[in-house]
C-alpha positions in Angstrom: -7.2 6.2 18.7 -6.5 3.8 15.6 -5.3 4.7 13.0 -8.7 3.8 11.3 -9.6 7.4 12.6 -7.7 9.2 10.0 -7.0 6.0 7.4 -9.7 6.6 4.7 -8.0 8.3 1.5 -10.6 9.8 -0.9 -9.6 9.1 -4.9 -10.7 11.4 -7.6 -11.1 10.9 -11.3 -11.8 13.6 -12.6 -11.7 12.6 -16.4 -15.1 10.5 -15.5 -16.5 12.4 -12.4 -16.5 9.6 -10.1 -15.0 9.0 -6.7 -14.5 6.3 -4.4 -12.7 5.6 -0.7 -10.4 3.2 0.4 -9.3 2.1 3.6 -5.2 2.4 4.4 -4.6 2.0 8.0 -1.4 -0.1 7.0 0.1 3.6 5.3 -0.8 5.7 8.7 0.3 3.1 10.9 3.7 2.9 9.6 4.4 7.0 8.1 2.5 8.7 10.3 0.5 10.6 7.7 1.4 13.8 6.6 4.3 13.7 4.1 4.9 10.3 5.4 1.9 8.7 3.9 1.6 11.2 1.0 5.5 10.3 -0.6 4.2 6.3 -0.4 0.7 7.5 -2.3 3.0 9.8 -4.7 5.3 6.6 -5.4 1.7 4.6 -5.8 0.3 7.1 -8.3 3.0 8.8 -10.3 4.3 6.9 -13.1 7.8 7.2 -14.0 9.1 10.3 -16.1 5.8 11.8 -16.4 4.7 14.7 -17.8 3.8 16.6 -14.7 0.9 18.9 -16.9 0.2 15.4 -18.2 -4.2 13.5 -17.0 -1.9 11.1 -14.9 0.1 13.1 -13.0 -1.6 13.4 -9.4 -2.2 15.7 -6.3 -1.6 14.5 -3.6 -3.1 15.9 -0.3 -2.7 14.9 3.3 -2.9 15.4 6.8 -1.8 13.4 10.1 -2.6 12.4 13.3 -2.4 15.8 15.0 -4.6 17.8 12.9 -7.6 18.4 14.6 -6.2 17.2 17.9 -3.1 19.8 19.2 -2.6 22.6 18.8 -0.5 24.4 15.6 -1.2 20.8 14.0 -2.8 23.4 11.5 -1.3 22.8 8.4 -1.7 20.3 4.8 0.8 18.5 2.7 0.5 18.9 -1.0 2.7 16.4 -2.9 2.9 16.1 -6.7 5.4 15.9 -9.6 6.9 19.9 -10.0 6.4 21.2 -13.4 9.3 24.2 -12.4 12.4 21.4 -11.1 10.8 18.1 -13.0 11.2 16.1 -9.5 9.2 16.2 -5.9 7.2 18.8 -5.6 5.7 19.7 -1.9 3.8 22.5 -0.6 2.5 22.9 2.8 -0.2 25.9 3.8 -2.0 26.6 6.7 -5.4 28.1 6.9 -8.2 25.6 7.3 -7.9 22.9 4.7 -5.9 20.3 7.5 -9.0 20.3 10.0 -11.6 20.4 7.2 -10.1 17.6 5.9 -10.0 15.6 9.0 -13.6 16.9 9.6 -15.0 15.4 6.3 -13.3 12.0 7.5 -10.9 12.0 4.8 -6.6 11.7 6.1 -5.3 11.7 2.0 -6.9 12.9 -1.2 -6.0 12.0 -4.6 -7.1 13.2 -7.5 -6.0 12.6 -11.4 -7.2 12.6 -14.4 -8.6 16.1 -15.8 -12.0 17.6 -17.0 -12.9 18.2 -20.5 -14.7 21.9 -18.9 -13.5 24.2 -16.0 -15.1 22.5 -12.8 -14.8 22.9 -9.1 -15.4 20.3 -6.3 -16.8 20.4 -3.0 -15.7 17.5 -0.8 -17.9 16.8 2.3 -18.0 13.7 4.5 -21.4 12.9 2.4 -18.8 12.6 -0.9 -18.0 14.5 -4.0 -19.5 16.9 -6.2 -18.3 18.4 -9.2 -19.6 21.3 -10.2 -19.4 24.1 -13.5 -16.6 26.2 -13.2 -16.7 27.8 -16.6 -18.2 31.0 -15.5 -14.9 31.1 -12.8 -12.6 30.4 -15.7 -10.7 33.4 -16.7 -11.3 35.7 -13.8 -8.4 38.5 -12.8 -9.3 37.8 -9.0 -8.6 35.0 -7.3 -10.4 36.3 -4.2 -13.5 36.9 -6.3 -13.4 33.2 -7.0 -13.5 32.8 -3.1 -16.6 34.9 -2.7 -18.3 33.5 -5.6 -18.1 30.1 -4.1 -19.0 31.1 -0.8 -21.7 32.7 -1.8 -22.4 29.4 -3.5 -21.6 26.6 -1.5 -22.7 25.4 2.3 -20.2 24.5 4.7 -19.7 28.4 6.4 -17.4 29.0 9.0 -15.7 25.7 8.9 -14.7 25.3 5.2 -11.4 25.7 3.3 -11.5 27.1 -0.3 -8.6 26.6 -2.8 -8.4 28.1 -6.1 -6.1 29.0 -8.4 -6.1 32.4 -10.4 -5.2 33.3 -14.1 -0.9 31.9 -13.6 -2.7 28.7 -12.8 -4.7 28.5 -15.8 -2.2 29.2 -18.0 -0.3 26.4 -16.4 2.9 28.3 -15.7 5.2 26.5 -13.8 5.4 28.4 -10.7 2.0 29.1 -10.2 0.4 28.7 -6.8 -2.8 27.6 -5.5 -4.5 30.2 -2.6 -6.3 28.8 0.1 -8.6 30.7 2.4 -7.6 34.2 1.0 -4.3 34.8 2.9 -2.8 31.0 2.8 -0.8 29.5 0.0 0.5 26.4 -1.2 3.5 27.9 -2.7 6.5 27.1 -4.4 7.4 24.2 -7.3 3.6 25.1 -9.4 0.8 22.8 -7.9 -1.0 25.6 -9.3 -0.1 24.7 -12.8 -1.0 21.3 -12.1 -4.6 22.1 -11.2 -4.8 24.4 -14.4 -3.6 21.5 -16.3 -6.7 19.3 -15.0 -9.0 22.3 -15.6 -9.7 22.2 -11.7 -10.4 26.0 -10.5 -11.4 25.2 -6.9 -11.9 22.7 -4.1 -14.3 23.1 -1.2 -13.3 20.6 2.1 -16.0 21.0 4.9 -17.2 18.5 7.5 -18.9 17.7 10.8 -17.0 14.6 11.9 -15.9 13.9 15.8 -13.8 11.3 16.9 -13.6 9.9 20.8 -9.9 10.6 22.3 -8.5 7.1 24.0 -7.4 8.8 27.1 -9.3 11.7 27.6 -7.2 12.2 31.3 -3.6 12.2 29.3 -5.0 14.1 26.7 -6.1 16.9 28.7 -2.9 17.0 30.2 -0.6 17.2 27.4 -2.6 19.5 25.5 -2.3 21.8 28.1 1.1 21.5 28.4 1.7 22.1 24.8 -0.7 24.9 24.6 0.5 26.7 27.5 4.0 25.9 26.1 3.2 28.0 22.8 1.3 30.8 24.6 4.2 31.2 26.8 6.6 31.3 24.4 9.1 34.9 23.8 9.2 33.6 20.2 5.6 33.1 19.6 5.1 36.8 20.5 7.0 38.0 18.1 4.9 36.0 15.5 1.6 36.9 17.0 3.3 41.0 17.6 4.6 41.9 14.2 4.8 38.0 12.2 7.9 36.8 9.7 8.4 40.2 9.1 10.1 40.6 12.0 13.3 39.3 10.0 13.9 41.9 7.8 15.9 44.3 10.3 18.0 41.4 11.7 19.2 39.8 8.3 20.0 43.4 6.9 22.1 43.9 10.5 23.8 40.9 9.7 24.6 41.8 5.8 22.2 38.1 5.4 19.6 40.3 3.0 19.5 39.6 -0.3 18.3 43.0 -2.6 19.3 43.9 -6.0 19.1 40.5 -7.0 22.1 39.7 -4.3 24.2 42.1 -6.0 24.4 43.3 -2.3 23.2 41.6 1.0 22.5 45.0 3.0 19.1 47.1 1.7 18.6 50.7 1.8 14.5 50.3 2.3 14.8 47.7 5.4 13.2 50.4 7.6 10.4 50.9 5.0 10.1 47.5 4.6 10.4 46.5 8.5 7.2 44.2 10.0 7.7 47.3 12.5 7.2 49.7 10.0 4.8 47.8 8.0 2.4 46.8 11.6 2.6 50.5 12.8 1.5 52.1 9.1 -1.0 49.0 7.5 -1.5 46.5 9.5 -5.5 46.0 9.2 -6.3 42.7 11.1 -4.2 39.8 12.1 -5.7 36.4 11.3 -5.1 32.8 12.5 -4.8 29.5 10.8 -7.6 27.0 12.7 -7.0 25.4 16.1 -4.0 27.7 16.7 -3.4 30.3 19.2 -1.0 32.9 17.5 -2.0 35.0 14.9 1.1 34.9 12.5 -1.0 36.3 9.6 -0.7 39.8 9.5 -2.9 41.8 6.7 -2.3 45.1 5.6 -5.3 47.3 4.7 -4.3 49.5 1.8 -6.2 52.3 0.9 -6.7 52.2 -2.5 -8.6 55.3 -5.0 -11.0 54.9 -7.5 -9.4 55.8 -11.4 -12.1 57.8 -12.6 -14.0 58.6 -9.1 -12.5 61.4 -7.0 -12.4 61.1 -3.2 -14.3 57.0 -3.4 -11.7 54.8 -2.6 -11.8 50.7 -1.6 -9.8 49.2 0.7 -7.7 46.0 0.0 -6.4 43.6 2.2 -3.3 42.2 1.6 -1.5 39.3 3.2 2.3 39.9 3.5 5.5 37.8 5.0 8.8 38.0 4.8 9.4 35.9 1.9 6.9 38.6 -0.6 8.7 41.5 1.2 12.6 39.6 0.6 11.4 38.7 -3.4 9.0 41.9 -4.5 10.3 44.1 -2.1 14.3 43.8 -1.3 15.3 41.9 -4.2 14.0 44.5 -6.7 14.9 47.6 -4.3 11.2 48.3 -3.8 11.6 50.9 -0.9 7.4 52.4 -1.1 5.9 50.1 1.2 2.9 51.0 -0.6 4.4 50.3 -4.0 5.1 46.8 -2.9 1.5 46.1 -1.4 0.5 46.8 -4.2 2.7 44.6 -6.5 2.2 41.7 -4.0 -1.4 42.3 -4.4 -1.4 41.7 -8.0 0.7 38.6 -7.9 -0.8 37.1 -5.2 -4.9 37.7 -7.4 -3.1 36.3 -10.5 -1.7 33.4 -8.6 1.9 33.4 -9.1 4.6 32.1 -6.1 5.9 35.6 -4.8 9.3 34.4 -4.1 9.9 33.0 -7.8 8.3 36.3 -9.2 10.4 38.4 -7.9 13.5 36.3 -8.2 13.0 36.1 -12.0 12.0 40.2 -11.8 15.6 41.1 -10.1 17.2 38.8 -13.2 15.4 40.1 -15.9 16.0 43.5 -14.1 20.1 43.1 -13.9 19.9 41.6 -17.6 18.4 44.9 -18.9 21.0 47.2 -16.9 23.7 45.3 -18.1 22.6 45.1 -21.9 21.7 41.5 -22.3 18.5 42.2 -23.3 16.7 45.6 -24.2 13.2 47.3 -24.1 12.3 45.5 -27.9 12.6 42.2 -25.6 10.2 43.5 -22.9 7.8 45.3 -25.2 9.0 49.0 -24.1 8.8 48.5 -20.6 11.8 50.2 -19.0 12.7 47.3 -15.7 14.9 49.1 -12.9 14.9 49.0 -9.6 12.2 50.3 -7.2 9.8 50.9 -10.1 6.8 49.2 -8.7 4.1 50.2 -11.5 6.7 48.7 -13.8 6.8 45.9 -11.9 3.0 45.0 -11.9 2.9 45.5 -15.2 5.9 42.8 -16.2 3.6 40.3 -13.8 0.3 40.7 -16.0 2.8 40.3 -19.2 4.1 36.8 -17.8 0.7 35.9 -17.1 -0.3 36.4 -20.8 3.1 35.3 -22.1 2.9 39.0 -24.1 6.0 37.8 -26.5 8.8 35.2 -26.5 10.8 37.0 -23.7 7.6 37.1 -21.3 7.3 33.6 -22.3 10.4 32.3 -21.4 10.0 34.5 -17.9 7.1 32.3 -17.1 8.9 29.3 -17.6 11.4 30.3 -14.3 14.9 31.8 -14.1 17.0 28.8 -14.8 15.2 28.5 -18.4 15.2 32.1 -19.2 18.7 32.6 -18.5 19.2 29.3 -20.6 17.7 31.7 -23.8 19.0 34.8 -22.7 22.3 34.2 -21.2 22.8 35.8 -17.1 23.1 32.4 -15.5 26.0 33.1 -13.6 23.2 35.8 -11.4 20.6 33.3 -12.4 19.1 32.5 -8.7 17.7 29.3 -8.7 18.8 25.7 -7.0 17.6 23.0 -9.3 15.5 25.0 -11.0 13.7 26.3 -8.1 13.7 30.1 -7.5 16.1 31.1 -4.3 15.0 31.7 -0.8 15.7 35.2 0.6 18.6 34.6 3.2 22.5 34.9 2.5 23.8 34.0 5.6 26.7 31.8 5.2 27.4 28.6 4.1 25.0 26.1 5.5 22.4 28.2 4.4 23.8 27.3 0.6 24.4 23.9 1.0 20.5 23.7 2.4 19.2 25.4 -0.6 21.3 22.7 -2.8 20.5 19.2 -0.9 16.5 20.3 0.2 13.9 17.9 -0.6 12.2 21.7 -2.2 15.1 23.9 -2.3 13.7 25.9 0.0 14.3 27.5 3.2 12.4 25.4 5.3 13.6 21.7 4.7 16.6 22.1 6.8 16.8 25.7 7.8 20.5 25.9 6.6 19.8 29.7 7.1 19.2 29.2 10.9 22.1 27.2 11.4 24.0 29.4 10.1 22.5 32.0 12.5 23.5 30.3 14.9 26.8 29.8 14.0 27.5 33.3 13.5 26.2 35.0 16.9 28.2 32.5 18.5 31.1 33.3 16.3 31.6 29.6 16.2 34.1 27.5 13.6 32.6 24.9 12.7 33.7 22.2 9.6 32.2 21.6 6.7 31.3 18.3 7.7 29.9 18.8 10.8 27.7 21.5 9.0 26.3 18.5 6.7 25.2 16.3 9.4 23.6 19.4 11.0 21.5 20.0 7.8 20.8 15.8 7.8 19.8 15.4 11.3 17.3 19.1 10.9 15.8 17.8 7.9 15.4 14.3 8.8 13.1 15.6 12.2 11.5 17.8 10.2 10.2 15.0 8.1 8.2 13.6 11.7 6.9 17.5 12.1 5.8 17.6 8.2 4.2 13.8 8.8 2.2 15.2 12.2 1.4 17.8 10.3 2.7 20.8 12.9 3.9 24.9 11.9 7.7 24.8 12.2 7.1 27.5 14.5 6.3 25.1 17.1 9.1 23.0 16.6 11.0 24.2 19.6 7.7 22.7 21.3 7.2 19.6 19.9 9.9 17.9 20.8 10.4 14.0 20.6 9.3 13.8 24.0 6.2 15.8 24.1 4.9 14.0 20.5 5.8 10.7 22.0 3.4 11.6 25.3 1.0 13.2 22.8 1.0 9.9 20.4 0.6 8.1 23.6 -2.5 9.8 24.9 -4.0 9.2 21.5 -3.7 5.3 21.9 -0.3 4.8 19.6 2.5 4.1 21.4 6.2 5.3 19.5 9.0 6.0 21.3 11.4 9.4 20.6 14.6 7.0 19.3 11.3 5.5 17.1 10.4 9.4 15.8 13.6 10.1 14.8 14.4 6.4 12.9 11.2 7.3 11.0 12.1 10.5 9.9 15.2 9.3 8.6 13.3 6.4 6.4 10.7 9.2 5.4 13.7 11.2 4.1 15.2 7.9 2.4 11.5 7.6 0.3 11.5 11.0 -0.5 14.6 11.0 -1.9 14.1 7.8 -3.6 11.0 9.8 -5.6 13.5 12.7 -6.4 16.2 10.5 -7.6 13.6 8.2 -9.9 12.7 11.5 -11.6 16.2 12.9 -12.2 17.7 14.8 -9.6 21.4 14.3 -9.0 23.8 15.3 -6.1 26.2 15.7 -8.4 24.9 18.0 -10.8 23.7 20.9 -8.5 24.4 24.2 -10.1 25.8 27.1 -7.6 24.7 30.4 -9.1 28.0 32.3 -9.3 26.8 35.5 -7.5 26.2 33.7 -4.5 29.6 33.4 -4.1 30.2 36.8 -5.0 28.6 38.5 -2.7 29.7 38.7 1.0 27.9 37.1 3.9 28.9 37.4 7.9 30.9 34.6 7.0 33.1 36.3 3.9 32.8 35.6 0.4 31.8 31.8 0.0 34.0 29.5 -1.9 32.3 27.3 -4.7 34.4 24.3 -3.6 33.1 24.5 -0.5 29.2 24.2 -0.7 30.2 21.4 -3.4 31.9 19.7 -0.4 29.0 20.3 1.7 26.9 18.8 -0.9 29.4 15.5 -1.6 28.9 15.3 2.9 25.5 15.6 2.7 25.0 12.9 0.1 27.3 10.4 1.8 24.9 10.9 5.2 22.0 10.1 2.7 23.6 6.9 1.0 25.1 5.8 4.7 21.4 5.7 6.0 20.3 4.1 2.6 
């Protein structure tokens, strides 16, 4: 296989409603795809110290040479310029948008510009068509958007449909474009940016097939890396009870943030438990296409009419453990029902879960300790565990109610910047924090991550590590840890595979996989290219602003205790100076 298979990138304008394709073999052939190819397109197509709500600023969207092929290769890599941190912004979600995309022929999309009028577009390997999305405009559901389109629109059974909801209009920064009902792309506001270009909704379908260079090989190592996930002890657990499955360990450990980390142990965690939540709600589990586990676990929530006694509907409601650490834990949300149904709402309105809540549990400790009062919050009386509250805070940020409301929908770090709280402000760079506490190298990962998020270096599992094995390990060695994770993630992100196969797809088995495909790259080759995707990455963040050296550390997090003690200030700072010598060393 060549990479003329996946090479053809589709470019939007959507101020003049025209399209075109090009031909870039050269950017597969030497990053992969994925995150690899999308950074070299973001560098292309981003102009220096743009606005990010600005016509020019574009989306990036891409896949690689797995999706479609192996299995878990399930995901797509959204890459654009955040409008929460002001630097890289990437978002990956699952679902079916990566093997549409590869079905319609196309391995990147690009799209700038912005409409005059609401539109939507549906993408096919027969082009582009942009169609009137006023009537969509302005809708509370974002699901109803879904069925609007499907109703609409061919392409059923093997179509993905994003949209954003109401956040995403109003182009707040943290707003998050759903895909496929129960997938996201979260985190840093592509959302916003679509809002900004008046773009509700895009439809990817196709019909492509592609001939596999050694069918023999192939069979083989598909196999082996299908039987190797099926197999898997740890893939149980996803398929049994999903991410939700952490809640009862991290609060064991004291690693669970709640009360906006005024505490890292939760009184709800049984109420809150994937157990509890599986045995009590679970409706249906669902999978993202081409894989075999069925992480997605939906709760059915039995819901009564207002003004009809004994009619009720029945919602179904995606949950993780991110929504349950952020509108459950962190704002001591103990009614599992209470925080389906606040999840519900934020996930219709479009917000990121984990920022919501995080900038709930602020504005929550701001009120108890006096900093601001119910005139700032238009008599609405935040405390902890008061879901109906709660849901009616997240429709006030949506319509920016009043100046307080306002500066909630602009994120944590610029809120506390007006209201004052920054030292329990819970954000790294401006991003909203992940929910784990578990020691140091979880901290320093939150600072250095290309997103500030969990999942660029796993800080959190290393830590995890380190603490069952109740090992001492330095500072520095903790640094090159993070470096050498985030680095192979990079080559997992590029492919584009779930990090939950990563124990599976290892450098050898992508090598054999690469091979059977007709590329040949060695593992000592992988990992070299991981590190220079990390180098271009960084090279983006650093052309837009970001600094090593000016990383805020949020006071409480060194307030509160984790199964390694209290952590020391000075310490993640080393961390971070380690980190950024690794980075510069490799430059």
């Amino acid at each position: 296989m060549e990479a003329s298979n996946l090479s053809k990138i589709l470019y939007i304008d959507l101020s003049n409603k025209r399209y075109w394709i090009e031909d870039r073999s050269e950017l597969f052939k030497e990053w992969l795809g994925g995150v690899g190819v999308g950074i070299k397109l973001l560098q292309e197509e981003c102009p220096k110290n743009i606005d990010p709500l600005s016509p020019e600023s574009p989306i990036i969207f891409c896949i690689g040479y797995f999706n479609g092929i192996y299995p878990l290769a399930s995901k797509t890599i959204a890459l654009f310029k955040s409008p929460l941190t002001k630097n890289l912004g990437e978002s990956h979600a699952g679902g079916r948008c990566g093997v549409a995309m590869r079905m319609a022929g196309y391995g990147g999309i690009v799209i700038k510009g912005s409409s005059e009028k609401p539109i939507y577009l549906v993408i096919s390997n027969e082009g582009v068509k942009f169609r009137d999305a006023s009537a969509l405009w302005g809708m509370n559901s974002s699901s109803t958007v879904g069925r609007i389109i499907r109703e609409r629109e061919a392409g059923a059974g093997i179509r993905a449909i994003m949209r954003i909801g109401k956040a995403g209009e109003k182009m707040i920064p943290y707003a998050c474009v759903n895909t496929e009902t129960f997938r996201h792309f979260g985190r840093l506001g592509l959302g916003a940016i679509f809002g900004s270009k008046k773009l509700k909704a895009i439809e990817i379908f196709g019909r492509n097939s592609f001939k596999i260079f050694n069918p023999k090989d192939y069979r083989s190592i598909y196999d082996e890396i299908y039987n190797a996930v099926i197999k898997s002890g740890a893939m149980k657990k996803y398929h049994d009870i999903g991410t939700s499955m952490n809640v009862l360990p991290l609060n064991n450990t004291s690693s669970l943030p709640c009360k906006n980390l005024q505490f890292s142990k939760f009184e709800g965690a049984e109420e809150l438990s994937g157990e509890n939540l599986a045995e009590k709600f679970l409706g249906r589990r669902a999978a993202c296409a081409h894989c075999p586990v069925s992480c997605i676990h939906i709760a059915a929530l039995r819901i009564p009419y207002e003004n009809e006694p004994y009619f009720y509907k029945t919602k179904m409601i995606a949950y993780d453990y991110e929504p349950i650490y952020s509108l459950g834990c962190m704002l001591g949300i103990k009614n599992p029902e209470g925080f389906l149904k606040l999840l519900d709402i934020v996930d219709e309105l479009g917000l990121d879960a984990m920022s919501t809540g995080v900038i709930l549990a602020w504005a929550t400790e701001c009120m108890e300790k006096g900093i601001i009062g119910i005139k700032d919050t238009n008599g609405l009386e935040l405390k902890w565990g008061d879901y109906e509250n709660y849901i009616k805070a997240v429709k006030k940020i949506v319509d920016m109610e009043n100046e307080f409301y306002e500066a909630l929908a602009n994120g944590v770090e610029y809120a506390s910047s007006i209201y004052g709280g920054k030292e329990f402000a819970l954000a790294y760079g401006g991003n909203e924090m992940p929910g784990y506490h578990c020691g140091i190298a979880t901290h320093i990962g939150f600072a250095v991550g290309m997103r500030h998020s969990h999942l660029d270096n796993a800080g959190y599992d290393i830590d995890q590590k380190i603490n069952a094995e109740k090992k001492i390990v330095s500072i520095e060695e903790i640094a090159k840890m993070i470096f050498e994770e985030e680095s192979w993630r990079q080559i997992l992100s590029s492919l584009v595979v779930c990090f939950f196969s990563r124990k599976v797809y290892t450098p050898e088995v992508i090598s054999r996989a690469f091979s059977a495909i007709g590329i040949n790259i060695t593992p000592s080759d992988l990992k070299e290219k991981g590190k220079a995707i990390l180098k271009e990455k960084y090279k983006f963040k650093i052309r837009e602003g970001f600094s090593f050296d000016n990383i805020r550390i949020p006071k409480r997090v060194t307030e509160t205790p984790t199964p390694q003690g209290i952590l020391k200030e000075d310490d993640i700072k080393k961390g971070i100076i380690e980190y950024k010598r690794l980075i510069e060393v490799e430059n």
